[in-house]
BANU-875626 format. One record per residue: residue in three letters; z, x, y of N, C-alpha, C, CB in turn. Coordinates in steps of 0.001 Angstrom, whole numbers, padded with zeros to 6 digits, always signed. Last residue first. Glycine has a CB too. Example, Ala and Ser with C-alpha at 12.3 -4.5 7.8 and 13.67 -1.06 7.14 Angstrom:
REM residues 2
ser+007080+012850-002250+007140+013670-001060+007870+012900+000030+005725+014084-000598/ala+007800+013190-005690+007800+012300-004500+007800+013200-003300+009046+011308-004473/
//
This chain:
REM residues 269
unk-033740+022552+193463-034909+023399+194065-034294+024874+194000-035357+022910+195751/unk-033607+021910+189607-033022+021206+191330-034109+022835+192229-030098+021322+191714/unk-032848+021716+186961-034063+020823+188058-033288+021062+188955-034552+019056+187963/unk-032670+024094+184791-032093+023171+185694-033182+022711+186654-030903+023791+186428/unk-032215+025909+181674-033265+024616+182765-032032+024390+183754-033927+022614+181783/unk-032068+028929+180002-031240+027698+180718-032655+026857+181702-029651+028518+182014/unk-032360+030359+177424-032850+029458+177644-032364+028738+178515-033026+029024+176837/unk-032127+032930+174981-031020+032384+175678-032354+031864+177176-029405+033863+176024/unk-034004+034661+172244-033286+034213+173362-032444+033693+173631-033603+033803+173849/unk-035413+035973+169417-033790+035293+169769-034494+035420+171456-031793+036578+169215/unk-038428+036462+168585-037571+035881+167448-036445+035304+168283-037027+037025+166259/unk-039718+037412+170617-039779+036290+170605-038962+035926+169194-041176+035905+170815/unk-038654+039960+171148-039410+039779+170470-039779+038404+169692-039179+040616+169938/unk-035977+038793+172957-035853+039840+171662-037223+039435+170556-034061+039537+170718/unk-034544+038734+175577-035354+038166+174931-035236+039636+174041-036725+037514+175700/unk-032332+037760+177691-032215+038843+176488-033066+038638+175390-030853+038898+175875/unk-033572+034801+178601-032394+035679+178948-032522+036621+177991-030975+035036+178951/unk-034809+033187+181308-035221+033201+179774-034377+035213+180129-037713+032789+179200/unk-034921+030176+183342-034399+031000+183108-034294+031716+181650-033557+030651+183595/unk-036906+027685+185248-036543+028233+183860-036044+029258+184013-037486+028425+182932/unk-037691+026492+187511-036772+025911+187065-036275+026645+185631-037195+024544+187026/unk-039685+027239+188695-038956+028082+188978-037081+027853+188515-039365+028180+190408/unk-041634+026732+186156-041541+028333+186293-040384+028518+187284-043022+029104+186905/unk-042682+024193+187588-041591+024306+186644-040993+025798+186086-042078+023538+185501/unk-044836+025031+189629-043139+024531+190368-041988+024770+188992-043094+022262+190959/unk-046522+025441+187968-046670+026098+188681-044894+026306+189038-047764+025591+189591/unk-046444+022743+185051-046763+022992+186651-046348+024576+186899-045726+021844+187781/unk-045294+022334+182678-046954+021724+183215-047489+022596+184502-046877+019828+183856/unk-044135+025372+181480-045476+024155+182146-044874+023077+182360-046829+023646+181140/unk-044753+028576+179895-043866+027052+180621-044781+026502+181301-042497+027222+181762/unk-044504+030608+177324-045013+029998+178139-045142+028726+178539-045694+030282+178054/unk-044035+033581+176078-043349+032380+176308-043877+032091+177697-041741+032479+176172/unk-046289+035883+175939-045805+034886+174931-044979+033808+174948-045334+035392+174172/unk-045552+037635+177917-046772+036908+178136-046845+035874+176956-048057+037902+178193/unk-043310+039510+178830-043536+038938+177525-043894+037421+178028-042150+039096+176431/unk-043879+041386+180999-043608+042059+180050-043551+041039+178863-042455+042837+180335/unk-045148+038885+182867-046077+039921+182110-045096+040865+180682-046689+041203+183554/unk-043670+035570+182109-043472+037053+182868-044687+037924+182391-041905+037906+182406/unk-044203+033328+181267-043229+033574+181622-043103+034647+182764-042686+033756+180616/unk-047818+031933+181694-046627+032933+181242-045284+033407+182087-047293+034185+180980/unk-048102+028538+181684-048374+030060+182348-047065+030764+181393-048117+030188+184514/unk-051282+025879+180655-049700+026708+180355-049649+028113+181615-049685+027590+178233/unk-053267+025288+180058-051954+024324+180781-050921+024823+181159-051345+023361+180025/unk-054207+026525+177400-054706+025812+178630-053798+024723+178977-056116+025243+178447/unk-052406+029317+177126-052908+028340+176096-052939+027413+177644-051738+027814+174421/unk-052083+032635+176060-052128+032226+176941-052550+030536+175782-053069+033154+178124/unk-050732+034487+173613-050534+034700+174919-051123+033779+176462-050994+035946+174859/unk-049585+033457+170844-050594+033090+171328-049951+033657+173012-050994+031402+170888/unk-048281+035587+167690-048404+034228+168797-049498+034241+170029-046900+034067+169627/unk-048288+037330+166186-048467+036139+165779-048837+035101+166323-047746+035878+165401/unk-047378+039705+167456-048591+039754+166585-049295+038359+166444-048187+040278+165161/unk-044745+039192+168969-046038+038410+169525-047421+039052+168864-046119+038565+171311/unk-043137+037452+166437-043837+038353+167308-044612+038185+167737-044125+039174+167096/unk-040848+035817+163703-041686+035721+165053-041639+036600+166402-041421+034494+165517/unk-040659+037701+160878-039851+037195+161953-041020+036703+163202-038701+038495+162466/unk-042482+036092+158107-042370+037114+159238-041366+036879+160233-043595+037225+159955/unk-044159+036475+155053-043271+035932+155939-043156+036892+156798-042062+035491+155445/unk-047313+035299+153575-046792+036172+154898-045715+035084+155306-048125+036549+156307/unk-048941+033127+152172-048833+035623+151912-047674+036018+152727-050644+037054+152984/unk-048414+031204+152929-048347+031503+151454-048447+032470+151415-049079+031062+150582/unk-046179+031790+155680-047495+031359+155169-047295+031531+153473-048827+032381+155878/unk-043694+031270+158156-044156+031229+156911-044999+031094+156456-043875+030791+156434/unk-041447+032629+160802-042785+032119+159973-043035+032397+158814-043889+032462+160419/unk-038263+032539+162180-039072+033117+161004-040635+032028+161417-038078+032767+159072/unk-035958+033529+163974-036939+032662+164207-037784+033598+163112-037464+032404+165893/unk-033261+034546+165286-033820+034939+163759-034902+033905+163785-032638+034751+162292/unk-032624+032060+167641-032208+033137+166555-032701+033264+165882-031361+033205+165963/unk-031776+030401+170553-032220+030809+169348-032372+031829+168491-032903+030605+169354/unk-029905+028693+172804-030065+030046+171947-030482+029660+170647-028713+030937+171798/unk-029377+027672+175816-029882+027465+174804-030317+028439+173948-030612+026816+175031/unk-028126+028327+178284-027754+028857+177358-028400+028203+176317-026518+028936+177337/unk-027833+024993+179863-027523+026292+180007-027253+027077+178764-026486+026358+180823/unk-029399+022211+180995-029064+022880+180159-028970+024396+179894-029560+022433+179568/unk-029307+019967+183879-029168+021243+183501-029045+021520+182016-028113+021726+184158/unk-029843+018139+186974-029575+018125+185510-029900+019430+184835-030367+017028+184843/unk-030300+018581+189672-029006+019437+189146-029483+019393+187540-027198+018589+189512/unk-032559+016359+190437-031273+016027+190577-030286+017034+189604-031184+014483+190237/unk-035078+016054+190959-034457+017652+191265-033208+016926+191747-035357+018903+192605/unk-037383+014625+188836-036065+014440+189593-035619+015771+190101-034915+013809+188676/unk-039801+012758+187365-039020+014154+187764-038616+014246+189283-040009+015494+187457/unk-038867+010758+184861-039204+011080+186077-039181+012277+186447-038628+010528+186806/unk-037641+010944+182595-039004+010121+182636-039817+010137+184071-038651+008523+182285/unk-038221+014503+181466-037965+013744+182390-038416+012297+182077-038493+014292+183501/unk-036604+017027+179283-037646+016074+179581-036520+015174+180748-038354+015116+177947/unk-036504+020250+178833-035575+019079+179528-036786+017922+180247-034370+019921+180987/unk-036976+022212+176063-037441+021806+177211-036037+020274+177383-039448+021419+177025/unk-037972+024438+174051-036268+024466+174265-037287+023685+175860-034873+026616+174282/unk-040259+025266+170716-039764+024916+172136-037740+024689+172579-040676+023293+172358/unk-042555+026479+169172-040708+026294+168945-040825+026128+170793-039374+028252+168008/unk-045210+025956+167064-044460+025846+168209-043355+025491+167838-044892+025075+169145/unk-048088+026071+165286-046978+025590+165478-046408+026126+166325-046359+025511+164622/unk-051262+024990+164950-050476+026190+165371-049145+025341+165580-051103+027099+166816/unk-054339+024499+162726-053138+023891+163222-051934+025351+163602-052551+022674+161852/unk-056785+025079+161223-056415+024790+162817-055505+024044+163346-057301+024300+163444/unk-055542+024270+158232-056539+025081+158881-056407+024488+160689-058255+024761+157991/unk-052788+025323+156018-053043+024493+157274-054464+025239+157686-051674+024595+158562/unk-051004+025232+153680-052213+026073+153593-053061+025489+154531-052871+026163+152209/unk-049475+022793+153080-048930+024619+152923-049672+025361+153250-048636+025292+151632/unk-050526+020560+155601-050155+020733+154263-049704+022293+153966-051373+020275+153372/unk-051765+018509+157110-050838+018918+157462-049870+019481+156034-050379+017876+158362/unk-054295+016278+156561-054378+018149+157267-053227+019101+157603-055023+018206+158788/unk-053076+014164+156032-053556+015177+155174-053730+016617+155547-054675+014783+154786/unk-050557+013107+158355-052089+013479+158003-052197+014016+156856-052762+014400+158878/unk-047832+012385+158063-048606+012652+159415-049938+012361+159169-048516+014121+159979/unk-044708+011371+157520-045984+011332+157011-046803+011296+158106-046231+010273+156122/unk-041346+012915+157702-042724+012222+157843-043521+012174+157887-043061+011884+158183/unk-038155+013187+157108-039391+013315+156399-040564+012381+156245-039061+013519+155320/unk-035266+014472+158171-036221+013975+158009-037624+014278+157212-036264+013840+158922/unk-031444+014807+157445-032903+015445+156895-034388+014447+157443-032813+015405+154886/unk-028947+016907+157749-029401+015455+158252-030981+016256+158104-028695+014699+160166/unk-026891+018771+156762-026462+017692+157930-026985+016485+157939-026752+018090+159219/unk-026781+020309+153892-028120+019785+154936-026737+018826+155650-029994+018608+153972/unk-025121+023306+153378-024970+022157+153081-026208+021457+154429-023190+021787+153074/unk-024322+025950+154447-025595+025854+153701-025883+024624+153453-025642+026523+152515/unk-022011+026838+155544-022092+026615+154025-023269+026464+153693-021411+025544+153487/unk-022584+027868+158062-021365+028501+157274-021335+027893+155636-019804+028039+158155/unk-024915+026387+158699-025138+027865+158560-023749+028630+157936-025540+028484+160115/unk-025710+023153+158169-024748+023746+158715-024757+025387+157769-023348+022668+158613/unk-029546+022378+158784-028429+022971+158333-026602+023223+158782-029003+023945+158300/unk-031759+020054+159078-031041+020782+159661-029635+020564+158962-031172+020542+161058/unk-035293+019854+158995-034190+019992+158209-032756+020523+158730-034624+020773+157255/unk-038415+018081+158507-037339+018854+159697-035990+018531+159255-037482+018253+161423/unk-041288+017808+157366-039770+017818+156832-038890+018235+157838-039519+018761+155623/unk-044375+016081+157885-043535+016936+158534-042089+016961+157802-043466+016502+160006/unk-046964+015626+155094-045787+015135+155314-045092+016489+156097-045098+014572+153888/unk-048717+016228+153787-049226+015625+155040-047803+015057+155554-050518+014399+154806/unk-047661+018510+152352-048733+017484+151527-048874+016468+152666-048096+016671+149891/unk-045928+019750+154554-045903+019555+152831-046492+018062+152516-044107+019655+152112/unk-044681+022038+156346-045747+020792+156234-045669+021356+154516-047678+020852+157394/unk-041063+021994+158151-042528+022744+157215-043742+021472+156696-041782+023638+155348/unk-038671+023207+159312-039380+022558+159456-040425+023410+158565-039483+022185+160766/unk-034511+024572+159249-036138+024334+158891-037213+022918+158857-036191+024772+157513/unk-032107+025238+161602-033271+024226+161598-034734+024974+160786-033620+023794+163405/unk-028397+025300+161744-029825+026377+161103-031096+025472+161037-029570+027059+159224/unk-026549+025946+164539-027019+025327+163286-028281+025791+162812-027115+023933+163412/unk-023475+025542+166296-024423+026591+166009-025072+025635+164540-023553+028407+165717/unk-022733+022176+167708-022428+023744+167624-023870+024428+166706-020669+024032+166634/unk-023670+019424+166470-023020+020288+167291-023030+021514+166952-021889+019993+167471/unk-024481+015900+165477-024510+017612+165101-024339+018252+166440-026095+018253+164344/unk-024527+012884+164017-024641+013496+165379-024139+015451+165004-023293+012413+166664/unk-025690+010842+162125-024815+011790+162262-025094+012489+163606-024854+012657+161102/unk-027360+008686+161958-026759+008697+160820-025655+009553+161244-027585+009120+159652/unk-029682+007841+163251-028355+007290+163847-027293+007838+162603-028384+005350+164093/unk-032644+010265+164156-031503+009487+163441-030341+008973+163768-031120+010025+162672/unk-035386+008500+165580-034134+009522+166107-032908+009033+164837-033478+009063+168181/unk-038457+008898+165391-037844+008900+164414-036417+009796+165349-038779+009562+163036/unk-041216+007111+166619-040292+008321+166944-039247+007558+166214-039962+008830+168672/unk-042136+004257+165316-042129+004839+166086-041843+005987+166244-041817+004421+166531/unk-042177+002264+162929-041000+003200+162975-040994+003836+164279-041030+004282+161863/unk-045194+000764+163346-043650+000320+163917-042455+001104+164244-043073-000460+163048/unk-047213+002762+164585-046366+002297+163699-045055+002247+163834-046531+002803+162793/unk-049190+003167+166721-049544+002547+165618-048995+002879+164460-050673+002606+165488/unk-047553+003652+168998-047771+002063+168866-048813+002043+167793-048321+001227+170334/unk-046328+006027+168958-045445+005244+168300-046088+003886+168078-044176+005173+169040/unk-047239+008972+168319-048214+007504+167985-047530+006135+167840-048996+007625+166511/unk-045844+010814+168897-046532+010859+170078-047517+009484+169923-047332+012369+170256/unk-044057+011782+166585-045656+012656+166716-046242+012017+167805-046850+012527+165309/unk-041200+013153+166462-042110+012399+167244-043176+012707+166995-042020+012422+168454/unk-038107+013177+164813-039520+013515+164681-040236+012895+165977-040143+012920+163253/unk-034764+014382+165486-035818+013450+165963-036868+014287+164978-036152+013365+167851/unk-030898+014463+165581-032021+015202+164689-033489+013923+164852-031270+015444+162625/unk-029071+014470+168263-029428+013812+167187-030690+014612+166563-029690+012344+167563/unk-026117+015522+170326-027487+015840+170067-027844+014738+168654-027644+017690+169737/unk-024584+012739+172346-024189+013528+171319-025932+014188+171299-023407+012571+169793/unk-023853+010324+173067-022845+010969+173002-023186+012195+172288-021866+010239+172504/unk-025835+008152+173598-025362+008014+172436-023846+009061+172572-026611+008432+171291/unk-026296+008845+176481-025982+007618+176257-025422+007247+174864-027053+006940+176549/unk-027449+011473+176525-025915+011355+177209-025758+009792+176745-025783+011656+179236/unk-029065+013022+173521-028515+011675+174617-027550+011327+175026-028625+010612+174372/unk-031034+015422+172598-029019+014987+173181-029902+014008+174262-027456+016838+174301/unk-032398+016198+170094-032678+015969+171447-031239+015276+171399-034168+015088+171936/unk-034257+018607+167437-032662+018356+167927-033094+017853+169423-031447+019999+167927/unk-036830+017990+165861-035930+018940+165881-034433+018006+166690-036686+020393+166773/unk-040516+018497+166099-039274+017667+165302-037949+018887+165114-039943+017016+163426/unk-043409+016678+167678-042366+017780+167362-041224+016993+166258-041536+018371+168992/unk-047367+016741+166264-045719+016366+165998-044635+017519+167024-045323+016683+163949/unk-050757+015588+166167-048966+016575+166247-048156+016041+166285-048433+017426+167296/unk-054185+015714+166198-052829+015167+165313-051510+016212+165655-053201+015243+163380/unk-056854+015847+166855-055780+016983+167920-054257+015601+167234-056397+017001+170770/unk-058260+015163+164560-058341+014438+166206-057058+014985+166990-058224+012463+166200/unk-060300+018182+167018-060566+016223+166674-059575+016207+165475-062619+015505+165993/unk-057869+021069+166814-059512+020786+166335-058811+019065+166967-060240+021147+163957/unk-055865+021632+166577-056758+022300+167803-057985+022260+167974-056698+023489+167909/unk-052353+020132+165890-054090+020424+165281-054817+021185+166633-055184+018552+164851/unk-049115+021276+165558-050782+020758+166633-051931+021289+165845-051012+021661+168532/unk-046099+021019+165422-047666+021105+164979-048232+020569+165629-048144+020702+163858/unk-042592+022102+166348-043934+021357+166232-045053+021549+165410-044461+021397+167247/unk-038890+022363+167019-040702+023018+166509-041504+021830+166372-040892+023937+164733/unk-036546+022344+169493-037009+021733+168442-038665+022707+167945-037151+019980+168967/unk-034419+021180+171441-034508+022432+170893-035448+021925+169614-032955+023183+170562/unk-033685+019384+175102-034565+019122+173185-034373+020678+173113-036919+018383+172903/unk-032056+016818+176916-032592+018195+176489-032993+017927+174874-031318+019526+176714/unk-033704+014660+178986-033299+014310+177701-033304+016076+177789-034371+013174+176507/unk-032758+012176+181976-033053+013449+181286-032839+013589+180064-032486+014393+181739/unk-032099+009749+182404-033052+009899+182621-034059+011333+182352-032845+009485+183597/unk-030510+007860+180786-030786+008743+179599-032156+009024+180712-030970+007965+177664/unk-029680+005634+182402-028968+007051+181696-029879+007783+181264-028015+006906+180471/unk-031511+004365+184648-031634+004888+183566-030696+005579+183120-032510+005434+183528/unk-031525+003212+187340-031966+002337+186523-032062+003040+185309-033120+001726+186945/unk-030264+005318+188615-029263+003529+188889-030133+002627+188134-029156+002699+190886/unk-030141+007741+186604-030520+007175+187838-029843+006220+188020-031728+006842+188006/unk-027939+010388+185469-028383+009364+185477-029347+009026+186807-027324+008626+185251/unk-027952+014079+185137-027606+012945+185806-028495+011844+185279-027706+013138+187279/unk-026576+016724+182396-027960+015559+183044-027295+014362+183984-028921+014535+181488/unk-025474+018996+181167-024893+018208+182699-026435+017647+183313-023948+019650+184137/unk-024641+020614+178333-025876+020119+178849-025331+019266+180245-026726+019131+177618/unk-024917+024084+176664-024104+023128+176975-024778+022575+178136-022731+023556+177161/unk-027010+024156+173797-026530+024498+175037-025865+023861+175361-027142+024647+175876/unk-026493+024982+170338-027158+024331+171495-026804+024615+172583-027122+023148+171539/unk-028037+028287+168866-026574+027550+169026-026954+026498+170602-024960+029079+169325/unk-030181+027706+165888-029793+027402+167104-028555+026994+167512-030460+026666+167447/unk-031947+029748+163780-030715+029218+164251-030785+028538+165555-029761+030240+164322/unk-034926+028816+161829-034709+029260+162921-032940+028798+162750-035791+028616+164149/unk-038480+028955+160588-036903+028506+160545-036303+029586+161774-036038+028812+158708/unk-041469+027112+159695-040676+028058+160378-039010+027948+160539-041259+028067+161649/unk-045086+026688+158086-043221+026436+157908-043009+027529+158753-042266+026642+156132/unk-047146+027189+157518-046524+025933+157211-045066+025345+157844-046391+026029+155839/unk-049507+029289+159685-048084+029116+158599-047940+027810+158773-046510+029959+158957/unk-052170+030593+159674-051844+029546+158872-050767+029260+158269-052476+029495+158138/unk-053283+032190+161581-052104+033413+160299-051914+031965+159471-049865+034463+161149/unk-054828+031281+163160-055771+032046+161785-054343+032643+160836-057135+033823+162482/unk-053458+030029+164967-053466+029132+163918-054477+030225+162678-054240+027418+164528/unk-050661+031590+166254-052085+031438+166224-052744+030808+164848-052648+032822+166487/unk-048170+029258+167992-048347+030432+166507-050244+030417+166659-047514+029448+164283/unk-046304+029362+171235-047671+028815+169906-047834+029968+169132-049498+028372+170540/unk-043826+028631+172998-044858+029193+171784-045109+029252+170856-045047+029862+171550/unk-041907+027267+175968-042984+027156+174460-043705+028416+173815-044356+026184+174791/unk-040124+025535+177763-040721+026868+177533-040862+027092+176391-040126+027882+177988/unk-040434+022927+180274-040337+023737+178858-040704+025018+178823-041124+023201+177829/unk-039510+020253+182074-039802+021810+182413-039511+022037+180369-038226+022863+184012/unk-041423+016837+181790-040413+017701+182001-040809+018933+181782-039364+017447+181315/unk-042833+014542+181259-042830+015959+180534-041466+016466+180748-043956+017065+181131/unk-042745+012430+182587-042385+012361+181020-042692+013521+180459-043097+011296+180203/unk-045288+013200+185206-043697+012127+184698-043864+012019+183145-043644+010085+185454/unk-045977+015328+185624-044780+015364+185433-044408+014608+184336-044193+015069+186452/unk-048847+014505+186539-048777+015257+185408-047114+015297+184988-049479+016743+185719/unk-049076+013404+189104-049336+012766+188165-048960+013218+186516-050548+012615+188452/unk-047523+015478+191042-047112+013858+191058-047923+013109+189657-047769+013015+192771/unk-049276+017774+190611-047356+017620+189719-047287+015788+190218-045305+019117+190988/unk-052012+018288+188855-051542+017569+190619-050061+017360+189950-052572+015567+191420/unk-053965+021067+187899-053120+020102+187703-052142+019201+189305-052165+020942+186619/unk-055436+022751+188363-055815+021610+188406-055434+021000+188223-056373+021322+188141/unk-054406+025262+187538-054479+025437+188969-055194+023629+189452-055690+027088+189371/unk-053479+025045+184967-052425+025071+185747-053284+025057+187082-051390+026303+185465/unk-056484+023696+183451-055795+024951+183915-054355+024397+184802-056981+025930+184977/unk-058982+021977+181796-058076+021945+182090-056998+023533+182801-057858+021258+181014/unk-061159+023224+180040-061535+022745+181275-060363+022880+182099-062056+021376+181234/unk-060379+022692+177389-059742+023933+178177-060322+024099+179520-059963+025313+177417/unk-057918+020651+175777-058992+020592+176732-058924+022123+177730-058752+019069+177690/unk-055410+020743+175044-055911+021158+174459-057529+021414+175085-055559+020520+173471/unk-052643+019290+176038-053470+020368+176828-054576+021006+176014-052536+021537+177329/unk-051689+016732+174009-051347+018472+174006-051870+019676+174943-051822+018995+172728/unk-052669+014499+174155-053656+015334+173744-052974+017032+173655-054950+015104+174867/unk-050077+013224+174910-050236+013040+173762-051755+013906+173204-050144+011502+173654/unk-047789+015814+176713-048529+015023+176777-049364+014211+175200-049255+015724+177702/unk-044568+016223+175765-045644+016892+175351-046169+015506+175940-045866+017525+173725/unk-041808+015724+175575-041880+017239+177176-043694+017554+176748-040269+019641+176728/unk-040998+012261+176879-040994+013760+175679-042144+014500+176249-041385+013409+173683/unk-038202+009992+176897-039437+010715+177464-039251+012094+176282-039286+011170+179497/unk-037942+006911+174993-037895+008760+175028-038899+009257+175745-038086+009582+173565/unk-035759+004110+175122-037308+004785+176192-036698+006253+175384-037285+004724+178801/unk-035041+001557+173183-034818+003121+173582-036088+003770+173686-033948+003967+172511/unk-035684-000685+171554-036001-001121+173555-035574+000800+173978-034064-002985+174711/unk-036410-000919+169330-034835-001300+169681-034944-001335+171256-033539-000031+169086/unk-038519-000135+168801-038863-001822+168787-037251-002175+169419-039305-002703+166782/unk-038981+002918+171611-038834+001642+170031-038775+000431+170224-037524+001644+169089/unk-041222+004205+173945-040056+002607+173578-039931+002608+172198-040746+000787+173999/unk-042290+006668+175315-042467+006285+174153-040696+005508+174318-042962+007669+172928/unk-043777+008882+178003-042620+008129+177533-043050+007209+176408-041971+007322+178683/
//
C-alpha cells in the first residue's frame, strides 16, 4: 500500500522488488504475510532479449461490485494496466494504466512505480477526467520517461495522458527490462468479501521494438516467473499470484494467443 500527501491509500497488486529473487517460489510463500496489498492478478511478462519499448492494446473495462470495510471504501481497487521491470539491481518499475475507485466514482488513468516516499508526487492518479467504456491504451519508454496514453478508439482523440520520469534505463532500446499487461483486484487486505470484476477484456495487444512489431504470443512471453503459477498448461503464459489460493479466484475466458481475453476476479471462496 502507498498514501499521497492528500492522505489516498492505493493498494497495488505488485510487491516493490517484483518477485524477482528466484530463491523465492509459490511453494514458500505464507498468504497471511504476502497478500496484504496485492491482491489476485493475472499477468505477462515480455522476455526482455526481444527489447520492446512500447505496447498497445484495447480495453473494454469490466463491470466492477467491490465491498467496503467499516474502516475503508476503497478496500478493493480493480486495475487494467502495463508495466516495466528491470531484472537486473536496482530492479526499477512501474505500472501504468486504468484503476476504478468506488470512492471517486469512476476508472482513472494512474502511473505507479512503487517509490512514492522518494517523491512527493507519489503515484500519479489523474483527477482530470474519468473514462469508461471500450478504450485504446498506449504505453512506451522514451528517454527514461514512462508515457501511458489513453485513447477514445471511435475518433482517436487522447482522453488523458501521463508522463513520467523513471530512470535512464528506461528508453526505446531497453536492456533487461520486460514488460507486462495485467488485469488484477488489489486488496489492502484480503478479504473474501464477493468483491468482483467481471469480464475484463483485452484486445489486439501489440509489442514494439525498433525491428519488431508484433501482436502478443507466447514466442514473446515468458512461461514461468518466480512467484508466479500458470494459469493452465494449454496456455502456461498467463500467470497469477501471489498464492496458490488466488488461482481459485480467477477466471480467463476465450483466450486468443495471449493478444484478447475476458478476465473475471472475485474474492470469495
Amino acid at each position: 500500500m502507498v498514501q499521497y500527501d492528500n492522505g489516498i491509500e492505493f493498494p497495488v497488486p505488485h510487491r516493490k522488488n517484483a518477485n524477482k529473487d528466484a530463491s523465492v517460489n509459490v511453494s514458500t510463500y505464507d498468504l497471511a504475510t504476502t497478500a496484504e496489498s496485492t491482491g489476485a492478478h493475472v499477468i505477462t511478462y515480455t522476455k526482455p532479449s526481444y527489447k520492446f519499448h512500447e505496447a498497445t492494446g484495447y480495453v473494454q473495462l469490466p463491470s466492477v461490485s467491490v465491498q467496503s470495510t467499516s474502516t475503508r471504501i476503497d478496500n478493493s481497487i480493480p486495475y487494467m494496466f502495463f508495466g516495466g521491470y528491470q531484472t537486473v539491481d536496482p530492479w526499477k518499475g512501474f505500472d501504468a494504466g486504468l484503476c476504478y475507485y468506488k470512492s471517486l466514482g469512476g476508472w482513472k488513468l494512474f502511473v505507479n512505480t512503487g517509490q512514492w516516499y522518494e517523491n512527493p508526487s507519489g503515484p500519479v492518479i489523474k483527477a482530470s477526467n474519468y473514462v469508461d467504456g471500450k478504450l485504446y491504451l498506449n504505453m512506451k519508454l522514451v528517454n527514461g520517461y514512462v508515457r501511458i496514453i489513453v485513447r477514445d478508439p471511435s475518433n482517436w482523440s487522447i482522453i488523458d495522458q501521463i508522463d513520467y520520469y523513471l530512470s535512464p534505463a528506461f528508453t526505446s532500446s531497453p536492456s533487461n527490462i520486460e514488460l507486462t499487461r495485467e488485469v488484477a483486484l488489489a486488496q489492502h487486505s484480503r478479504i473474501l468479501d464477493g468483491s468482483k470484476l467481471t469480464n475484463a477484456h483485452w484486445s489486439d495487444v501489440y509489442f514494439y521494438s525498433t525491428t519488431l512489431t508484433t501482436k502478443a504470443t507466447s514466442t514473446y512471453l515468458q512461461s514461468s516467473h518466480p512467484g508466479r503459477i500458470s494459469y493452465s498448461s494449454t496456455y502456461p503464459c498467463y500467470l497469477v499470484g501471489d498464492t496458490l489460493e488466488d488461482k481459485n479466484f480467477i477466471t480467463i475466458s476465450n483466450p486468443l494467443k495471449y493478444y484478447e481475453e475476458y478476465v473475471t476476479i472475485q474474492m470469495s471462496q
